[in-house]
N, C-alpha and C positions, 0 to 999 in steps of 0.2 A: 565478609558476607555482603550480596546484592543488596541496597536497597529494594522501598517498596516498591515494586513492577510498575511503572505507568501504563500499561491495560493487562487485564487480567480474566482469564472465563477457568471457571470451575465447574465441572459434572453437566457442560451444558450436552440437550438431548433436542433431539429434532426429528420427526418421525412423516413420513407422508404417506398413509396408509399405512400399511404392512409393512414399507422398507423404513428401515431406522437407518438415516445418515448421519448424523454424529451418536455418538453411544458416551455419555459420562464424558467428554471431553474436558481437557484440559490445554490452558493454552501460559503462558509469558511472555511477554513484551519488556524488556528494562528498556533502561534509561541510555541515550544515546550509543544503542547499537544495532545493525541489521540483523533481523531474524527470518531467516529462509523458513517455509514450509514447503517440503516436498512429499507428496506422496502419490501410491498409484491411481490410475482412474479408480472413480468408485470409492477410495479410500475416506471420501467425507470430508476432504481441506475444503475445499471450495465451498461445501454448506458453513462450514466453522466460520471461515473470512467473510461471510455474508452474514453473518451473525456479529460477528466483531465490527461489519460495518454498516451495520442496523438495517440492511437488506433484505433478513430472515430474525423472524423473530424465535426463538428457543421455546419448546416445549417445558423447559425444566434447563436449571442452571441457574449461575450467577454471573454478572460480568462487573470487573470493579477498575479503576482509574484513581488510578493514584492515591489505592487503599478505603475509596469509596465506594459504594455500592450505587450502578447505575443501570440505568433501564432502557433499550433501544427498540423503538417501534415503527422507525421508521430512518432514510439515511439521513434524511434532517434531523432529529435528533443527535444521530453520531456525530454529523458536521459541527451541532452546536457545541459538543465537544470537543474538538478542535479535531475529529476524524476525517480522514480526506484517502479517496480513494481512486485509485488511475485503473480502469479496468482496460482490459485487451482490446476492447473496439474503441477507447480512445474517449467516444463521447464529445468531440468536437465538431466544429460545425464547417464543414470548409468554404464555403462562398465567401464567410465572416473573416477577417483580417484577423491576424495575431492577438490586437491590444481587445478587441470582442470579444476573442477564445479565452483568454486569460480571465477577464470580468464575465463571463456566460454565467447568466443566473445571479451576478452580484451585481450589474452592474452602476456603474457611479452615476448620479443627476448632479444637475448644474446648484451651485446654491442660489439661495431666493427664490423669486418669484418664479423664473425661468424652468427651475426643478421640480418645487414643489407642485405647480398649478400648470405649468406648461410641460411637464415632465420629460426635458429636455437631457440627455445625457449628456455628460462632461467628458466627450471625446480625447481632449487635448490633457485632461489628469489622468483616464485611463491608459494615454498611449507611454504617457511621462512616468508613470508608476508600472506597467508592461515591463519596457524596457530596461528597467531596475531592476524587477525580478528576474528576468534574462541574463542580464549580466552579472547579479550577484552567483548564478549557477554557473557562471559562465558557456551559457549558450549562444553561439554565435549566427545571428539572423539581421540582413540587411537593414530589413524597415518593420516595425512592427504593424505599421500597413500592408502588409503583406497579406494577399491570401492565402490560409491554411491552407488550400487546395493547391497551390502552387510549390508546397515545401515537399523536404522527401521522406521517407517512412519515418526516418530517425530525429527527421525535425518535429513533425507533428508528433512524435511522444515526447521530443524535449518540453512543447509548449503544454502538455495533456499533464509532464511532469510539473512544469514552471505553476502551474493553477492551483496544481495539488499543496504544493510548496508555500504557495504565496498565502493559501489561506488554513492549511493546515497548520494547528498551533502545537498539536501535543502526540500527532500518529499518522505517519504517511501509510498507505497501501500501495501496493503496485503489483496486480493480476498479471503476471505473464509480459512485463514491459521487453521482452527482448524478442518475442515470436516475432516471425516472419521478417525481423530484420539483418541486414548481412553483417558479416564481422567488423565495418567499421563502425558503424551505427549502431550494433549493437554495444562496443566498446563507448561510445558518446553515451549511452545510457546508463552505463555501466559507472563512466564517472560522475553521471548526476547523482545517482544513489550514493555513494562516495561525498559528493559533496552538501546532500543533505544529511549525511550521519553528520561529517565536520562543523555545520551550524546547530547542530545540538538535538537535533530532530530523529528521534526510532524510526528505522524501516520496516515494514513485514515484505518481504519478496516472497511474491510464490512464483516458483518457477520448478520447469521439466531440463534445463539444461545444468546441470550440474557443473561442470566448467565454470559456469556465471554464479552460481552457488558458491563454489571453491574459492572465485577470485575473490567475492565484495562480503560473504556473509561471518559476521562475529558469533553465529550459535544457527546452528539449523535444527529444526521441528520436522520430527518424523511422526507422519500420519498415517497411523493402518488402522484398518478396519472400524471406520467410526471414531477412534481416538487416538492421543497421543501414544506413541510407543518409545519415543525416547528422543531427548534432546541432544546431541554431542556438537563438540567445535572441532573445525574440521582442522586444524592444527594436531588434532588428537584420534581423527579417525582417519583412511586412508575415503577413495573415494570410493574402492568398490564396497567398501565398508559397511559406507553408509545406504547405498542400495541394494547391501544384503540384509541390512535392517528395516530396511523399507518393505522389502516383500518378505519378510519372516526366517528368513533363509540363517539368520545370526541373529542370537538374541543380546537384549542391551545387558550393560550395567546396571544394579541395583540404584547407578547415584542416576544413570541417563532415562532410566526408567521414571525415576523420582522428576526430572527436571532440568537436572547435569546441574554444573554451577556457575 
């Protein structure tokens, strides 16, 4: 049997006027493995994963971590949880060099006086600590001097991934990391998710390519209409399968309806 889920939402409900986008959702997250959510537009993932990453707050519901009952109001909150999210536009800054992107919004001051009162940043720890997380992912990048602006589609989500990685402790996200890049780069990202499962770290992938679903994910989450409609591992469904699951067209199993296992 799974241990307890490290993130967890039960009956969460989300309504913006008259349209209800999530309805009673249910979600799973375990312990070191990718979990795909696909579903059709409309179908309500994308309010679910904003909720999960304290973007949207829920009308109703519960969201738990590692069997605790937690409450997200905002994505700092999630973050202080160790949630870390890569969304589609990246959120990077390109003028700023690599070892800036990495630290954006965290970043290091010098110690003593020079930090505290002079509020000097510690350039030469961020670039030294950069490059470490680069490399532990095996991303391969010249100088972390580098401007972001100068990398190419699939760099700048390696380093949009490398930030998520470095400070996410307990829940990667990743909205769509392989849009709009070509098949080699998209395969580069392909193996970062890969390489974040192998350091012990959950993935949630949402994505519309299924190919990329097939290749990396350990259990995918089908979303229709507001909620989960079934969990299956794609070892055990085929793929048109699972997108006749997706739009209604095939209904699940009693176990994938429940959660799968």
């Amino acid at each position: 049997m799974p241990g307890t889920p490290v993130l967890q939402a039960r009956g969460l409900v989300k309504r913006y006027g008259s349209v209800t986008a999530i309805d009673g959702a249910d979600f799973e997250l375990r312990a070191g493995e990718v979990l795909a959510v696909i579903g059709d537009n409309g179908a309500g993932k994308s309010t679910l994963i904003k909720a999960l990453a304290g973007a949207v707050v829920p009308d109703a519901g519960e969201l738990w971590m590692d069997g605790e009952l937690v409450r997200f109001h905002s994505t700092r909150d999630a973050r202080a949880h160790g949630i870390e999210t890569v969304y589609q536009d990246l959120a990077v800054a390109p003028a700023l060099d690599i070892a800036s992107n990495v630290f954006l919004g965290r970043e290091l001051r010098r110690p003593g006086f020079m930090g505290t009162v002079l509020r000097r940043l510690d350039g030469p720890r961020m670039r030294t600590e950069s490059a470490a997380h680069l490399s532990d992912l095996g991303v391969r990048i010249k100088s972390v001097r580098q401007p972001v602006e100068t990398l190419s589609g699939g760099q700048r989500q390696g380093v949009a991934v490398v930030r998520a990685a470095a400070f996410g402790k307990r829940v990667i996200i990743m909205d769509e990391p392989t849009a709009a890049l070509g098949v080699r780069e998209s395969g580069m990202v392909i193996d970062l998710i890969r390489s974040i499962r192998d350091r012990g770290l959950p993935v949630v992938l949402i994505s519309h390519d299924m190919p990329h679903v097939f290749e990396v994910a350990d259990r995918v989450h089908v979303h229709r209409l507001g909620r989960r409609a079934a969990v299956v591992r794609p070892a055990e469904r085929s793929m048109a399968e699972v997108v006749a699951l997706m739009t209604g067209a095939l209904e699940p199993t009693d176990e994938e309806r429940a959660g799968g296992r």
